[in-house]
PDB file with SEQRES, HELIX, SHEET and CRYST1 records, atoms N, CA, C and O in Angstrom:
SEQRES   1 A   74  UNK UNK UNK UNK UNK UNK UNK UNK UNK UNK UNK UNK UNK          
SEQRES   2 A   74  UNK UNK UNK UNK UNK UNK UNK UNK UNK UNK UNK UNK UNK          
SEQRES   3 A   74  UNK UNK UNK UNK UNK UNK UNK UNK UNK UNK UNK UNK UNK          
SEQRES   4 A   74  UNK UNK UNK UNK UNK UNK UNK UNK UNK UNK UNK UNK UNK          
SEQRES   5 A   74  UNK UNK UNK UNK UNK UNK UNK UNK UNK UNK UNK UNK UNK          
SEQRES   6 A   74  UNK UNK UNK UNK UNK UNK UNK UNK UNK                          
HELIX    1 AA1 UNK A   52  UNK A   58  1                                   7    
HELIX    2 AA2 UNK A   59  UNK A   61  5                                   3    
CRYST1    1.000    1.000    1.000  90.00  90.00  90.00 P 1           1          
ATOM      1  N   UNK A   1      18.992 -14.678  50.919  1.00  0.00           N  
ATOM      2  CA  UNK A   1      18.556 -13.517  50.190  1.00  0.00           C  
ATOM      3  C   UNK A   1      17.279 -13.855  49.436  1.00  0.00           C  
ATOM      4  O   UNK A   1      17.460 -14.851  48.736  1.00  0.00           O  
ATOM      5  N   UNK A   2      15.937 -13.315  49.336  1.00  0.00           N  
ATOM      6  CA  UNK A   2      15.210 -13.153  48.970  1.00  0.00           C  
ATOM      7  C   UNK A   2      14.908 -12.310  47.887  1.00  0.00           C  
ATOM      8  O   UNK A   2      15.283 -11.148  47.735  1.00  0.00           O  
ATOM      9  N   UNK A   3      14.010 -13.168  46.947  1.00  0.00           N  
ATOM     10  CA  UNK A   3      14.086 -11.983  45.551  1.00  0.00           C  
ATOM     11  C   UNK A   3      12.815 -11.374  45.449  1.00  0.00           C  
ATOM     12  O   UNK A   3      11.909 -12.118  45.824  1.00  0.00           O  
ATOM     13  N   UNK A   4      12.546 -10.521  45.152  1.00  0.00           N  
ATOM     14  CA  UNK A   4      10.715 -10.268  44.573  1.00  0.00           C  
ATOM     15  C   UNK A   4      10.632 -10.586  43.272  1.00  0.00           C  
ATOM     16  O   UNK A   4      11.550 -10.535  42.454  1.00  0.00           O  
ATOM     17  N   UNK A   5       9.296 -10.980  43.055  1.00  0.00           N  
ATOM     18  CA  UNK A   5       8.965 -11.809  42.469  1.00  0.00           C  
ATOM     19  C   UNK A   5       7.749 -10.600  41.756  1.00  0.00           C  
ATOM     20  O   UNK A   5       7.022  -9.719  42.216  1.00  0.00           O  
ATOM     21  N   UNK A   6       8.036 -11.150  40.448  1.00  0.00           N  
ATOM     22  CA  UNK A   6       7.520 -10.086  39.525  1.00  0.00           C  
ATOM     23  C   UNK A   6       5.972 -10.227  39.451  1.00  0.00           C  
ATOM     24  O   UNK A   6       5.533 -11.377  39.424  1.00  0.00           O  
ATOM     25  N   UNK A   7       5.333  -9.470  39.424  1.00  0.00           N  
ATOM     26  CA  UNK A   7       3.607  -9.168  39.006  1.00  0.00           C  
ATOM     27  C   UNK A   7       3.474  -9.856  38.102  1.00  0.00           C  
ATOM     28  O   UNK A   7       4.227  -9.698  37.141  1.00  0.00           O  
ATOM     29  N   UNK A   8       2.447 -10.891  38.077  1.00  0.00           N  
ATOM     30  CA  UNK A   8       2.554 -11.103  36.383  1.00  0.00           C  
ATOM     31  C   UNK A   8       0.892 -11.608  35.763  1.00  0.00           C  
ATOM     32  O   UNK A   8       0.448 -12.599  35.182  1.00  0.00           O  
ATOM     33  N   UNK A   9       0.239 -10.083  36.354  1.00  0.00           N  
ATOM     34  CA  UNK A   9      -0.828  -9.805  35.741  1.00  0.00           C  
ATOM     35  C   UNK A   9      -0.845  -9.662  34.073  1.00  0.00           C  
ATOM     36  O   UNK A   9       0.039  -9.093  33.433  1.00  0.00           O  
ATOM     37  N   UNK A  10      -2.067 -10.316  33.484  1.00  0.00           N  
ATOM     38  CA  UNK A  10      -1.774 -10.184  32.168  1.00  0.00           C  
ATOM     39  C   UNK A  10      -1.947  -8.450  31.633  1.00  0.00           C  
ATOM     40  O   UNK A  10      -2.852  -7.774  32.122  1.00  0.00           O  
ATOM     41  N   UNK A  11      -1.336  -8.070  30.976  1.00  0.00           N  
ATOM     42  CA  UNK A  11      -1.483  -7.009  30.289  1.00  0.00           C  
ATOM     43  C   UNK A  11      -1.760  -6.827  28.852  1.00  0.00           C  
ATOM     44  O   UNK A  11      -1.450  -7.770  28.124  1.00  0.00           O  
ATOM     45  N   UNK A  12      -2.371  -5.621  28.233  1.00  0.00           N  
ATOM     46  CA  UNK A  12      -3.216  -5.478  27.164  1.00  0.00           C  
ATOM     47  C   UNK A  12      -2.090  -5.513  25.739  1.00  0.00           C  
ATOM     48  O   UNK A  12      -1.227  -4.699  25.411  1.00  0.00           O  
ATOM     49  N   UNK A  13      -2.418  -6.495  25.250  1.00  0.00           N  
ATOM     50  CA  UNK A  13      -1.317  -6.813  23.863  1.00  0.00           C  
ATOM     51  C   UNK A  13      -0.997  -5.118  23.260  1.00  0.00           C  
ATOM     52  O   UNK A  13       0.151  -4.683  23.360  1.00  0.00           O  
ATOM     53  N   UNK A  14      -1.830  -4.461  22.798  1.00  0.00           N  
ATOM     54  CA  UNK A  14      -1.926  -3.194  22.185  1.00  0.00           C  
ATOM     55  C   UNK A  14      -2.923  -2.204  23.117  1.00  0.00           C  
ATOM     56  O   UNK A  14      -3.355  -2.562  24.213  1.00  0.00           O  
ATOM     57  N   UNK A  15      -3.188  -1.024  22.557  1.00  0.00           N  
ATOM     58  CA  UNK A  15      -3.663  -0.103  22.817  1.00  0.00           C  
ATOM     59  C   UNK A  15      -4.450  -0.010  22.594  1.00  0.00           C  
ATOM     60  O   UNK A  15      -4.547  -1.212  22.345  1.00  0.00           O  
ATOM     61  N   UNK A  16      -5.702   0.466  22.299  1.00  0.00           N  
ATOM     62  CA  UNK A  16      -6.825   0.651  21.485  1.00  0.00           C  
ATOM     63  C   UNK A  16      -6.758   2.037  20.798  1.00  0.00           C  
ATOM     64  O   UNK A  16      -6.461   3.060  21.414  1.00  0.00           O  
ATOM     65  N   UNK A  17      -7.068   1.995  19.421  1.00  0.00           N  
ATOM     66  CA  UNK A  17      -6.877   3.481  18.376  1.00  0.00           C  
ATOM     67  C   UNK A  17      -7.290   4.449  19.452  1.00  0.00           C  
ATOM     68  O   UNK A  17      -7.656   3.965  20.523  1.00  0.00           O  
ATOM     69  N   UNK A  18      -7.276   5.888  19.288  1.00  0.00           N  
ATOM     70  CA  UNK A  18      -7.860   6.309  19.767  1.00  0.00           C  
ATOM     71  C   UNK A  18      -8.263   7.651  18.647  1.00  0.00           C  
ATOM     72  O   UNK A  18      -7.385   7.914  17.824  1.00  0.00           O  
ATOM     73  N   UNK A  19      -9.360   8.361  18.611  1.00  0.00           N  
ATOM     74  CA  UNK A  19      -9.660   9.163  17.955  1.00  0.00           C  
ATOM     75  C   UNK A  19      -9.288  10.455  17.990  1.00  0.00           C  
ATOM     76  O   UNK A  19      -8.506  10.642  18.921  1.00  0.00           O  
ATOM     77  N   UNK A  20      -9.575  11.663  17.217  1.00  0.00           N  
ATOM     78  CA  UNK A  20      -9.226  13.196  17.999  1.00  0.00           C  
ATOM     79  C   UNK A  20      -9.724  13.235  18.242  1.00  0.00           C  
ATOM     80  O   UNK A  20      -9.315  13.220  19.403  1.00  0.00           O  
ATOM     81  N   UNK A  21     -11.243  13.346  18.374  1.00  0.00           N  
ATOM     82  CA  UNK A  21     -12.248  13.207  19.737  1.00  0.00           C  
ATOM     83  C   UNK A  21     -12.195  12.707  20.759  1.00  0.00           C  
ATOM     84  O   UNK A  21     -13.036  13.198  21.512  1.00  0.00           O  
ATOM     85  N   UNK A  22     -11.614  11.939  21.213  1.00  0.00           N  
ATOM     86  CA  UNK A  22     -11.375  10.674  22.248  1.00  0.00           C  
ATOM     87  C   UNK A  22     -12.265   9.294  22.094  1.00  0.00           C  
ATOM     88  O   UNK A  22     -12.457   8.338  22.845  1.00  0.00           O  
ATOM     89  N   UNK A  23     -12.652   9.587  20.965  1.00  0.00           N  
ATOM     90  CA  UNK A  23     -13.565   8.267  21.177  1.00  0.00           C  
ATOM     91  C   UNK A  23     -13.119   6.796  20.781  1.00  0.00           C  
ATOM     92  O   UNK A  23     -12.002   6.791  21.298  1.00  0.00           O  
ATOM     93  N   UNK A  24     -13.219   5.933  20.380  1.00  0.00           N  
ATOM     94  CA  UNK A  24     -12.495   5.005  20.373  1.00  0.00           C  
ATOM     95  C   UNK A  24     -12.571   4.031  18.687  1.00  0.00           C  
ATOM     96  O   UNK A  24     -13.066   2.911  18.810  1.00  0.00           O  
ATOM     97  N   UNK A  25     -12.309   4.258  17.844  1.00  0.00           N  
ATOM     98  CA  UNK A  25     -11.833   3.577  17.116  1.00  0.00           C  
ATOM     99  C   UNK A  25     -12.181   2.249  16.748  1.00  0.00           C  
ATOM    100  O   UNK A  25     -11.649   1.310  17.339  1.00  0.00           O  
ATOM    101  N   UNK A  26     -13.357   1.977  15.462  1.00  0.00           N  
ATOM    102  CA  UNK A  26     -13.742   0.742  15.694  1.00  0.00           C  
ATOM    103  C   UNK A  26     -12.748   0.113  14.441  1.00  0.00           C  
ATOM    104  O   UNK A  26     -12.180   0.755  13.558  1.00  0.00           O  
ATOM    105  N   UNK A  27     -12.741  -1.111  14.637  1.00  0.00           N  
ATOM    106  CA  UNK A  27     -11.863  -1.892  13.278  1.00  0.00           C  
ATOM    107  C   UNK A  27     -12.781  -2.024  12.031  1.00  0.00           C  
ATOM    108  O   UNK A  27     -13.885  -2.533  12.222  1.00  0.00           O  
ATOM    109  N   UNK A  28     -12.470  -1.644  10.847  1.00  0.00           N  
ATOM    110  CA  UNK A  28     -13.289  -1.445   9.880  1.00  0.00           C  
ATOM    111  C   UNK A  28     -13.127  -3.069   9.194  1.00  0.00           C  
ATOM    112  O   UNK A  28     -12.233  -3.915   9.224  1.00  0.00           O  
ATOM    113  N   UNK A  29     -14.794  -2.974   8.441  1.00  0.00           N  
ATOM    114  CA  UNK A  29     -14.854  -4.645   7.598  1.00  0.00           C  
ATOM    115  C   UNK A  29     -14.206  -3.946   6.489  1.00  0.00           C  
ATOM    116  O   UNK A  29     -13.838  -2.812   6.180  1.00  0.00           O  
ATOM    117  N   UNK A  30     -14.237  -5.334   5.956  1.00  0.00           N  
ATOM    118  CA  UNK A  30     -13.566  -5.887   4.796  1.00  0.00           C  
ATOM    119  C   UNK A  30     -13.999  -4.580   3.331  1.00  0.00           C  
ATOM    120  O   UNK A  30     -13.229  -3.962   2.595  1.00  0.00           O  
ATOM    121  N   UNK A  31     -15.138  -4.580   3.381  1.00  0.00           N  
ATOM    122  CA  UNK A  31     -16.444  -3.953   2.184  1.00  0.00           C  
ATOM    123  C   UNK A  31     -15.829  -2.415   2.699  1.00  0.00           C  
ATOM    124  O   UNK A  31     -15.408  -1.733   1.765  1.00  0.00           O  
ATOM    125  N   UNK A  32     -15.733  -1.822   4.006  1.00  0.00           N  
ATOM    126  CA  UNK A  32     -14.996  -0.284   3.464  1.00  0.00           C  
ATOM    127  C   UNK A  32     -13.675  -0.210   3.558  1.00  0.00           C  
ATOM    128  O   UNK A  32     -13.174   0.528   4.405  1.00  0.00           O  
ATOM    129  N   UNK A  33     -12.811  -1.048   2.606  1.00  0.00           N  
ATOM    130  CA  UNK A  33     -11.695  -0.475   1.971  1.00  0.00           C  
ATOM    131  C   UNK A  33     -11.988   0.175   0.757  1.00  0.00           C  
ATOM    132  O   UNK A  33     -13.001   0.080   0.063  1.00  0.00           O  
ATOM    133  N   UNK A  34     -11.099   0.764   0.610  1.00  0.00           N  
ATOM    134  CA  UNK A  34     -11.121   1.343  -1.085  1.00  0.00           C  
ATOM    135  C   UNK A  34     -10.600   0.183  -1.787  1.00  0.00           C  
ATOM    136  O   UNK A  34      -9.857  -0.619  -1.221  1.00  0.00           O  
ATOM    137  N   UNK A  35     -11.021   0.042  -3.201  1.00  0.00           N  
ATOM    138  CA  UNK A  35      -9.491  -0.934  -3.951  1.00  0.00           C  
ATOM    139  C   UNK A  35      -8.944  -0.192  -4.574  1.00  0.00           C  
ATOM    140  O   UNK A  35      -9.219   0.864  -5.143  1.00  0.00           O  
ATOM    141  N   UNK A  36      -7.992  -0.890  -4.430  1.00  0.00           N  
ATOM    142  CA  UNK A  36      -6.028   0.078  -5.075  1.00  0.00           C  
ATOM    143  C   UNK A  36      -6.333  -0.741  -6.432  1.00  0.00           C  
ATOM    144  O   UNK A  36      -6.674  -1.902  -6.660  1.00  0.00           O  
ATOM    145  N   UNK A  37      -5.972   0.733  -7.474  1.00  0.00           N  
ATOM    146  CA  UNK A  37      -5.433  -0.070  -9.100  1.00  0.00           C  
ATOM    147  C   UNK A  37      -3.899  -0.334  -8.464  1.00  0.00           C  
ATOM    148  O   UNK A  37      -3.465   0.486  -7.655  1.00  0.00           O  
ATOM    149  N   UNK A  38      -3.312  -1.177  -8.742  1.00  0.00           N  
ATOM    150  CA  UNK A  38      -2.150  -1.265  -8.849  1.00  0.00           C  
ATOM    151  C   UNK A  38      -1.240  -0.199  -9.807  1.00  0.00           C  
ATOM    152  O   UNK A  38      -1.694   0.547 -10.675  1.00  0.00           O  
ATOM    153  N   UNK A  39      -0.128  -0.314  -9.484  1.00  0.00           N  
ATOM    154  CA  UNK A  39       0.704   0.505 -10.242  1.00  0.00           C  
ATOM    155  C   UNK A  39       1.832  -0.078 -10.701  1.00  0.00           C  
ATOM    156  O   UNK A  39       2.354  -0.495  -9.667  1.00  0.00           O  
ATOM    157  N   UNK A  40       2.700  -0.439 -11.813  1.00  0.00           N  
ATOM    158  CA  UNK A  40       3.573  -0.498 -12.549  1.00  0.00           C  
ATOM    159  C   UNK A  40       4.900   0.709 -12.752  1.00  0.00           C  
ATOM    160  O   UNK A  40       4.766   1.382 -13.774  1.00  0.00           O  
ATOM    161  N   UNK A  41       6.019   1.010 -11.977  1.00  0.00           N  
ATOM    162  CA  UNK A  41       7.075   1.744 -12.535  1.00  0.00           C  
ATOM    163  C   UNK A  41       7.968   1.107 -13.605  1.00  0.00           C  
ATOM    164  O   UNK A  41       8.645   0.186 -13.148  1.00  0.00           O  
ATOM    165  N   UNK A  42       8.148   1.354 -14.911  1.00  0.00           N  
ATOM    166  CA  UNK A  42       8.860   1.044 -16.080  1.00  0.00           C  
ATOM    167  C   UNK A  42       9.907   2.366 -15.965  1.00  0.00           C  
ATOM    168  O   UNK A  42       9.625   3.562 -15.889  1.00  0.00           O  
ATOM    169  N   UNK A  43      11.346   1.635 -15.982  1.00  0.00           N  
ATOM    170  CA  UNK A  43      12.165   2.650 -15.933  1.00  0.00           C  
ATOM    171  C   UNK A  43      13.277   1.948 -16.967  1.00  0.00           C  
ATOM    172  O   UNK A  43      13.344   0.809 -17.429  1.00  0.00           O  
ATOM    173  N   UNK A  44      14.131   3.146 -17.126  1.00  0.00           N  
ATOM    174  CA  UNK A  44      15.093   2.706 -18.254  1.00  0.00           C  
ATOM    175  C   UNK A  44      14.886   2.414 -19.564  1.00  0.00           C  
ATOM    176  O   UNK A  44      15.482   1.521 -20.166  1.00  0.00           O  
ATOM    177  N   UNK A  45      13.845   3.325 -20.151  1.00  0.00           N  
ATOM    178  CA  UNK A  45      13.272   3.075 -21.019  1.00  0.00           C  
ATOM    179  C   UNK A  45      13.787   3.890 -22.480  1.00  0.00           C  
ATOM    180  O   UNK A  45      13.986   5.056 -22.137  1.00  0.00           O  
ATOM    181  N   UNK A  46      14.003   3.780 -23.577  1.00  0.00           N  
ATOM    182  CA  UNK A  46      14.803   4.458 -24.372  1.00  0.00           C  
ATOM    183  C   UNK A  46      13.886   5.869 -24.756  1.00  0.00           C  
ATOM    184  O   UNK A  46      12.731   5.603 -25.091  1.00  0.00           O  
ATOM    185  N   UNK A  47      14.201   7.157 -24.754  1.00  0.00           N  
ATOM    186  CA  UNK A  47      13.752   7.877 -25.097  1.00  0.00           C  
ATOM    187  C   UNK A  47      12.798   8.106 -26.102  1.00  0.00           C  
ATOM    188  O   UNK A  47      12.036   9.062 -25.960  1.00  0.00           O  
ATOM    189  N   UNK A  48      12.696   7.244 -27.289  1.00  0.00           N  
ATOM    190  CA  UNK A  48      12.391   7.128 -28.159  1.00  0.00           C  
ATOM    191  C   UNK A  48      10.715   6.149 -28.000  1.00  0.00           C  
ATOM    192  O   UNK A  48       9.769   6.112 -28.786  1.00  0.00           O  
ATOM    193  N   UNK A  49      10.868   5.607 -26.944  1.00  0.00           N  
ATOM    194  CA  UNK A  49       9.802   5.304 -26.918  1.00  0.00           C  
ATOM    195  C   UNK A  49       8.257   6.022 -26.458  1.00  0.00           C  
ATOM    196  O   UNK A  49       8.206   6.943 -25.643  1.00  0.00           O  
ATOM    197  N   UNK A  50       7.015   5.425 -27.133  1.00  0.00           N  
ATOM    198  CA  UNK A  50       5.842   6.405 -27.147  1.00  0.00           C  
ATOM    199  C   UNK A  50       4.805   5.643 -26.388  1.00  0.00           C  
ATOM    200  O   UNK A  50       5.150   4.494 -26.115  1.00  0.00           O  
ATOM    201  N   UNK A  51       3.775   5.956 -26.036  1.00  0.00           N  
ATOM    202  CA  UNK A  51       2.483   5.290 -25.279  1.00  0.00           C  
ATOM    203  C   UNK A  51       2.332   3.986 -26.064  1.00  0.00           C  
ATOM    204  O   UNK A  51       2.402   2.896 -25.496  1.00  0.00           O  
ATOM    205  N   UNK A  52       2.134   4.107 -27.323  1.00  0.00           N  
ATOM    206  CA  UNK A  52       1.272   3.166 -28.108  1.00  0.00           C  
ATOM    207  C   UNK A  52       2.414   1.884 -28.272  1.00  0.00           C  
ATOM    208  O   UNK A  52       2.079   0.835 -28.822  1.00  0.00           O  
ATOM    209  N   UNK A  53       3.805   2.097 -27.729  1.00  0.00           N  
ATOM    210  CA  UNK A  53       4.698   0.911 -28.000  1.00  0.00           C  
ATOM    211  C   UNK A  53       4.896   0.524 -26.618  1.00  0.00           C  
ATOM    212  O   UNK A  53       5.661  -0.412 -26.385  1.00  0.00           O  
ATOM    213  N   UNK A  54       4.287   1.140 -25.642  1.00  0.00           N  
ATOM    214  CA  UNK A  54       4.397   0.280 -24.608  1.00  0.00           C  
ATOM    215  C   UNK A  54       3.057   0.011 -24.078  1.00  0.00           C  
ATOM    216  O   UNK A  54       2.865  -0.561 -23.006  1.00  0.00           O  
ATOM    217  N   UNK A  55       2.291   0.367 -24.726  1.00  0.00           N  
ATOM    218  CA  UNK A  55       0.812  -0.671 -24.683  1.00  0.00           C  
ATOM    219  C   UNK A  55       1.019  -1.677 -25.334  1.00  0.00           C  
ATOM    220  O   UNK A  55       0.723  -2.691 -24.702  1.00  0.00           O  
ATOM    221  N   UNK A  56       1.529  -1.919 -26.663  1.00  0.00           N  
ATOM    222  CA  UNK A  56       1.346  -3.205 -27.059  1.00  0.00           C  
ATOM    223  C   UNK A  56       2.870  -4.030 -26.828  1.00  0.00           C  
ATOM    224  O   UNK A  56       3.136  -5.023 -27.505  1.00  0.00           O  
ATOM    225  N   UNK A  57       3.713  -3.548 -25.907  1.00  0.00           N  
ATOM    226  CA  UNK A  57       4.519  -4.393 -25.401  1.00  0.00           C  
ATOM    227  C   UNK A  57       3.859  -4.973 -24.499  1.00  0.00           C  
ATOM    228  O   UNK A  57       3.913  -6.197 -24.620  1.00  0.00           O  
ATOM    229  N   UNK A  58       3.200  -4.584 -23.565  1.00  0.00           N  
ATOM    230  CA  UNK A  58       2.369  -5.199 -22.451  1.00  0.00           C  
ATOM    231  C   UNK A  58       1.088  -5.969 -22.842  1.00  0.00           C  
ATOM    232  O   UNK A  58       0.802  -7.086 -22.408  1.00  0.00           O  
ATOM    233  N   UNK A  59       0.355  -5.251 -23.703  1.00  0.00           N  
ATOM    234  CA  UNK A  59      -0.342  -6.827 -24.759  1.00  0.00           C  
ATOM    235  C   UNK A  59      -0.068  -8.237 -24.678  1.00  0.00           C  
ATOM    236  O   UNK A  59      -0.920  -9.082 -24.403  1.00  0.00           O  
ATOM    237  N   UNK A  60       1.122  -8.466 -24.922  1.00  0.00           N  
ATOM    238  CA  UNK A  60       1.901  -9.457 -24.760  1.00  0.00           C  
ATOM    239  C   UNK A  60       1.543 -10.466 -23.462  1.00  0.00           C  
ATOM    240  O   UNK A  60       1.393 -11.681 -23.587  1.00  0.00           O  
ATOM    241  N   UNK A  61       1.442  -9.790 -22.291  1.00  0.00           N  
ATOM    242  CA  UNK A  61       1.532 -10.623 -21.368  1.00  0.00           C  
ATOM    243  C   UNK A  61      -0.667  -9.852 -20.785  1.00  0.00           C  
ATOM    244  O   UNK A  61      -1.173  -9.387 -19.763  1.00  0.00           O  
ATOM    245  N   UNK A  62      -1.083 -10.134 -21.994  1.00  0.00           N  
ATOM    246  CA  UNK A  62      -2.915  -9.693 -21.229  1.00  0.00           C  
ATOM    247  C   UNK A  62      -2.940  -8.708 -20.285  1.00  0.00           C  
ATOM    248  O   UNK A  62      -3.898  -8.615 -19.517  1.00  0.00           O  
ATOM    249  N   UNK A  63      -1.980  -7.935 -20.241  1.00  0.00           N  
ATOM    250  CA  UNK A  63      -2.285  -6.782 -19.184  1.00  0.00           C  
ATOM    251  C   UNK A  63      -2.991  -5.440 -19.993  1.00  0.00           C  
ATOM    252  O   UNK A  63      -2.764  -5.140 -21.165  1.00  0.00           O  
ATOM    253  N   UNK A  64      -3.827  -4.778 -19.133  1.00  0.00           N  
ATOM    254  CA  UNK A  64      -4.223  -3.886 -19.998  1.00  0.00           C  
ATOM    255  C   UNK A  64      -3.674  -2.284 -19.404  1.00  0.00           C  
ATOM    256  O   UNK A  64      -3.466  -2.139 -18.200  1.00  0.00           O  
ATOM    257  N   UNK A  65      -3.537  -1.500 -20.075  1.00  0.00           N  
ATOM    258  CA  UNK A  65      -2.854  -0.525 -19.743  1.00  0.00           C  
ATOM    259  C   UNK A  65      -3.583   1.149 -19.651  1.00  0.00           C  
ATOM    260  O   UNK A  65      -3.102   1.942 -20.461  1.00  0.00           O  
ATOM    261  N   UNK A  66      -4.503   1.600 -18.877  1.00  0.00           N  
ATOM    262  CA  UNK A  66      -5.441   2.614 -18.846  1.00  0.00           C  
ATOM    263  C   UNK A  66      -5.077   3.701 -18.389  1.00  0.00           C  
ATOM    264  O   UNK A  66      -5.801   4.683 -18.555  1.00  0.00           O  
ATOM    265  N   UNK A  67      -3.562   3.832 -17.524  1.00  0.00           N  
ATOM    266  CA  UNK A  67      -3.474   5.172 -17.428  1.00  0.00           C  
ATOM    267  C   UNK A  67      -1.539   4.964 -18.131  1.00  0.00           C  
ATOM    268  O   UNK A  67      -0.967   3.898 -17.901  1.00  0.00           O  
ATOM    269  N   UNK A  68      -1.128   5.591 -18.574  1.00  0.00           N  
ATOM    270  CA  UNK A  68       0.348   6.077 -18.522  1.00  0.00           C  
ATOM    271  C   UNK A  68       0.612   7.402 -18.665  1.00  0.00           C  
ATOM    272  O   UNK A  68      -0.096   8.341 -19.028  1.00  0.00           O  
ATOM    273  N   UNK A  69       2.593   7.270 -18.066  1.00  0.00           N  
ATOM    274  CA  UNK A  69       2.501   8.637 -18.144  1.00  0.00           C  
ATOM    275  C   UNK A  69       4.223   8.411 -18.291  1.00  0.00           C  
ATOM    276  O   UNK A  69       4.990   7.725 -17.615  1.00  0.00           O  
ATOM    277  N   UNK A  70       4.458   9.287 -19.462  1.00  0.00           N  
ATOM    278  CA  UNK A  70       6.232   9.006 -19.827  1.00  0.00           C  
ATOM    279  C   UNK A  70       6.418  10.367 -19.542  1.00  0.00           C  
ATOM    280  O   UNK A  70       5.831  11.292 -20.102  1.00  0.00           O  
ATOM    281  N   UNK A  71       7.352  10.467 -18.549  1.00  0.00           N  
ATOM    282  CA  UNK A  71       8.416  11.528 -18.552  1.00  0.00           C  
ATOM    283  C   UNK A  71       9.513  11.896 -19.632  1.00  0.00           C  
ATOM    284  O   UNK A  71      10.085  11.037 -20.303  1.00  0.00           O  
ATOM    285  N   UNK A  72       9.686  12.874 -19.708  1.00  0.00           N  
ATOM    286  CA  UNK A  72      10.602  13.687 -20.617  1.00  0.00           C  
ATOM    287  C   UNK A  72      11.694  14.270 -20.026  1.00  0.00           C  
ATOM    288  O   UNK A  72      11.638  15.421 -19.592  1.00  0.00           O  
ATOM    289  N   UNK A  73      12.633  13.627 -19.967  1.00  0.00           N  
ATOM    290  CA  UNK A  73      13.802  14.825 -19.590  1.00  0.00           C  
ATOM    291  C   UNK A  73      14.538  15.215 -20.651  1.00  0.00           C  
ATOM    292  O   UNK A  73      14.306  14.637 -21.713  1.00  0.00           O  
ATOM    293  N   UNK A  74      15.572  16.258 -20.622  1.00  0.00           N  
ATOM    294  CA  UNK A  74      16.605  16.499 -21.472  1.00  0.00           C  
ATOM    295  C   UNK A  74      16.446  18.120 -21.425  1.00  0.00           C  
ATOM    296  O   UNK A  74      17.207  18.834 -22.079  1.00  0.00           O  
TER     297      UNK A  74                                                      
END                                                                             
């Protein structure tokens, strides 16, 4: 009995992007990303607390703190 014996042309790791135009997708450098601020979620936090006590809790460790935003429920 005889087996066939598989093709074993190399084939293309991935695809190449493709555009809605059809055109093709170049890989972008380094220089056009955007940079990300990072973000911080603080949860479990006692109601009672205000902006200005959790800026200078974070003082503490040289971080600086430029945007917040405390939710209110109840």
């Amino acid at each position: 009995m005889k087996v066939a014996e598989k093709d074993t042309k190399p084939t293309e790791k991935s695809p190449k992007p493709v555009t809605k135009n059809g055109g093709i997708e170049k890989k972008k450098k380094k220089e056009d990303f955007e940079v990300r601020i990072p973000r911080i979620i603080v949860r479990n936090l006692n109601f009672k607390v205000n902006e200005d006590q959790l800026k200078k809790a974070f003082e503490k460790i040289n971080a600086t703190i430029n945007n917040t935003s405390i939710v209110k429920r109840g």
